[in-house]
Every structure is written in C-alpha cells, then in structure tokens.
N, C-alpha and C positions, 0 to 999 in steps of 0.2 A: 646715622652715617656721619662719618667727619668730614669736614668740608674743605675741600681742597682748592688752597688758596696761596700765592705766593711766601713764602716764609713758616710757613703752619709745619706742624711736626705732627706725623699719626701713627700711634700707636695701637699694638694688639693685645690686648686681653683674652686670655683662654677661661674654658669655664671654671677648670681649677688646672690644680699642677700637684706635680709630684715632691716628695722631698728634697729631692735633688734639681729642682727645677723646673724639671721636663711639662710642655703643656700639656690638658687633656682638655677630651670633648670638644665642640664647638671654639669658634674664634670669632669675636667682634674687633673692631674698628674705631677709634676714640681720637680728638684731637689732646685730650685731658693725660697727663702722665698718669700713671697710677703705681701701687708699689702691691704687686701679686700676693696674696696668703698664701703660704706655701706650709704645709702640716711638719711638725719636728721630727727628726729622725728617730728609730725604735733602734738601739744598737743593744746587742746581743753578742758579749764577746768580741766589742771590738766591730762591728759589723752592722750591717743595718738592716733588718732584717726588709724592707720594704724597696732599698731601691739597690742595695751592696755596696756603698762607698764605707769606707773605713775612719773610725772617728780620729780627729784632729787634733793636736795639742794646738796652746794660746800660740804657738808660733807659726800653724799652716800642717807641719807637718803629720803626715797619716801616723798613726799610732799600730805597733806590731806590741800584742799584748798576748797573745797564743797561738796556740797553731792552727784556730780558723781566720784567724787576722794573717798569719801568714801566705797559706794557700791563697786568701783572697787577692791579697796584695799582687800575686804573680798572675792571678785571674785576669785582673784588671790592666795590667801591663801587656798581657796579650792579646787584650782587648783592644788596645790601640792606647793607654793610656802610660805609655814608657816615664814620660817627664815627670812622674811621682817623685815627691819628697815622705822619706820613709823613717822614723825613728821604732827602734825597741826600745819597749819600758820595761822588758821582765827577759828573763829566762824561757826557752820555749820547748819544751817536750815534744816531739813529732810521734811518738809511740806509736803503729796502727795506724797512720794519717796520709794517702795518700799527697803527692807532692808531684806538679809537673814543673818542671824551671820559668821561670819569669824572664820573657824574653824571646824573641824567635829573631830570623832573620827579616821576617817582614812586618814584625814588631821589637825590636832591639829597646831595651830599658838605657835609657841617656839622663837618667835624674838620677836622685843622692838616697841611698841606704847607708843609715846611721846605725850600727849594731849598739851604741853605746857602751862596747864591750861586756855585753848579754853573751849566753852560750845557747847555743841550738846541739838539741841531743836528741837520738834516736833519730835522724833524720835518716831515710834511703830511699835516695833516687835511682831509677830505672829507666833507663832511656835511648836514645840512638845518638846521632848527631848531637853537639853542641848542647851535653847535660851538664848542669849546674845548679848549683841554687838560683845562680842566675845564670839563664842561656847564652844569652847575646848582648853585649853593649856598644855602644858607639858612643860620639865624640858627646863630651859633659857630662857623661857618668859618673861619680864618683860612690863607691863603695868602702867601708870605712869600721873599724871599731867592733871587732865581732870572731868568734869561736866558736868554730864547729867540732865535738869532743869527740873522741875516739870510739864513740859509741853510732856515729853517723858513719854511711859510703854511701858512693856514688859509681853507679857503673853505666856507662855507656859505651858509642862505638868510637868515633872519632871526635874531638876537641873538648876533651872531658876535662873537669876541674872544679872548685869552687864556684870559679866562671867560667863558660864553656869559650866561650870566643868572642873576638871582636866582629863589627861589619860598618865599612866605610874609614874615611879617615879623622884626624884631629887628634883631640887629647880624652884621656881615660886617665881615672886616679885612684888609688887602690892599695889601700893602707893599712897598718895595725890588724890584717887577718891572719887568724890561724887556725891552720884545719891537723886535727889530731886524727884524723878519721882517713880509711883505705879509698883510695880512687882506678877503678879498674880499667880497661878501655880494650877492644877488639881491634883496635886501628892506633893512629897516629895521633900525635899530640896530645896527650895525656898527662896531664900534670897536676900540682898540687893547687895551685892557686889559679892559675890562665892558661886556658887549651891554647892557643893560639891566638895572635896577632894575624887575623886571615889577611891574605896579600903582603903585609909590613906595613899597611898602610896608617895604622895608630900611633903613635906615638904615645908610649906608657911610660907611666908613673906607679912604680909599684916600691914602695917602701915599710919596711919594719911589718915583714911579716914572713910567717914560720909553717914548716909542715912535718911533721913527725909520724904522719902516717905511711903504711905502703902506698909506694904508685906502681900500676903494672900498665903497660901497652907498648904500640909499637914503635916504628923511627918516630923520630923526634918528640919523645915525651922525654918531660925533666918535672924536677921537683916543685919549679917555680913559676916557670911560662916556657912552654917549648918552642916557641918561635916570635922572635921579631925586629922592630927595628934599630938600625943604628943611632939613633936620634931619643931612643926611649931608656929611661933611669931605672933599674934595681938597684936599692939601695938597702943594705941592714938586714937581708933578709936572709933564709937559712933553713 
C-alpha cells in the first residue's frame, strides 16, 4: 500500500493496458511513478486491428490511406472523438464500401481533414438528415484540399451536401473542395458543398471551391451552401 503522507504522490498501476492505453484487470496503489508497457499497435490498412485508432504521421495527424481508414475515421468521430486531425495520403476507392457521414448533431466533427488534394471515387452515401462525407460541423472545423469525382453521390433528405450542416456558432473553414459528383435531397438545403448554416449561426469561410455535378432538392438548395450568414465569406467559388 502507499503511504499517505503530506506532499507524497499515488499512483495507479493496472495489471496491463491496451494499446491505446486503456487499463485492464486489477489496480494497485504505489507512491513510485512508473511508466505502463503498453503492447504496439497491429495496424491493417491503416487501422488497428486491436484497439481501432488510426495510424499517425510524424506530425499527429491520422492517416486516411483507404476506404477502411476512411469509414474508420467517421466511426470514431461519432464516437465522440470530432477533434480528429485527419490527412490523406492516397487516392481512395469507396467501390462496394458502405459509408455513414462523420458527424452527427450530438457528435459534430470540429477538427481539421486535410484531403491533400486526394480524390475519393465511387463514393455513395444514403442517408436522411444531414448526409455528407461529413455530417455536421461546428466552430474549428476546418476541411480542406479534396475531390470527390463524378463517379460519387450523395442522397439524403434535408441539408445534404459534401457537408451536411453546421450546429452551434463560431467559425468553420472550407477550402480547395470540389465535388464532380450528383447530390439528391427530398427536402431543403441541398447543395454542392454546405446543406446549411443551421440557424445562421456559423460564420463560414468557404473559399476556392467548385461543383459541376447535378444538385436536385427543395427550397433553398443552391450549388454552394443554401443558407447563411451575413458575416460569412464565399470566395472563388463556382
């Protein structure tokens, strides 16, 4: 047992841990720091096959190397893990692959996807509400450097797009995308790039980016973002 004494630090030790850190088994009690073994990730694809985090470049961020690093990536975002920093390093085939959007409204994705101007093809999303590659963002999102080919769509019902919608206020930033690909919608706000700026309460940044596919839905769909605020930048886009 450790002895508890003014100034003394106590520390826990489990009987092991997981890759990702997690404790297992049993917990002891130590005044001693110690630094846990924790066993090396098994990544497969980009993935792990032991705990599912996604492996890392030297600078933190997740690595998007194919379309089970992709699916993962949005796994984990509505898992409760939004603040993900996300680079693609390859081109990504979706052929056959289902795909749920990354993001919900009581998990909105607020970290950075880096497309590195990769193209995502064969992608087709099916969905209701707020379908997108990415569903829902809020404020410090930044999305960035990425094609989706004319060989992806996306059909939902209301605030469909690249990105389905915002939630909450602040700032959102949203650059260099372009979607060649048809976006369908049975309701409102339909559009190529941003369903919606829900309430107006975002303030967007959307710059130098393009859409040349069909968009079909109802009032207030547009090519680019169907709604928002006075305070928010399209720039270059088209």
């Amino acid at each position: 047992m450790p002895i508890a004494k003014e100034g003394a630090k106590i520390y826990t030790q489990a009987e092991s841990y997981t890759c990702d850190g997690k404790p297992q088994g049993s917990t002891t009690y130590t005044n001693e720091e110690t630094t846990p073994a924790m066993p090396a990730h098994e990544f497969e694809d980009g993935v792990c096959k032991n705990c599912g985090n996604l492996a890392t470049d030297k600078e933190g961020y997740c690595m998007i190397i194919g379309a089970k690093s992709l699916t993962q990536f949005a796994k984990l975002v509505n898992e409760g893990k939004g603040d993900m920093k996300v680079r693609m390093y390859k081109d990504v085939d979706m052929e056959g692959v289902d795909y749920a959007p990354a993001g919900t409204q009581s998990s909105p994705f607020n970290g950075e996807f880096d497309g590195q101007f990769h193209v995502i093809s064969n992608l087709t999303i099916n969905g209701g509400d707020y379908t997108g590659l990415i569903g829902v963002i809020t404020d410090g999102a930044i999305i960035t450097n990425l094609v989706l080919d004319k060989s992806c769509s996306i059909n939902g019902n209301a605030f469909v797009g690249v990105i389905g919608g915002t939630n909450g206020s602040g700032n959102v930033y949203i650059s260099n995308i372009g979607n060649e690909g048809n976006v369908t919608g049975t309701a409102q706000n339909v559009c190529g790039i941003l369903g919606v700026d829900m309430g107006g309460s975002m303030n967007l940044n959307i710059t130098n980016c393009y859409v040349t596919g069909a968009i079909k839905g109802a009032r207030e769909s547009a090519t680019i973002c169907g709604w928002s605020n006075g305070s928010s930048i399209v720039e270059n886009c088209w």
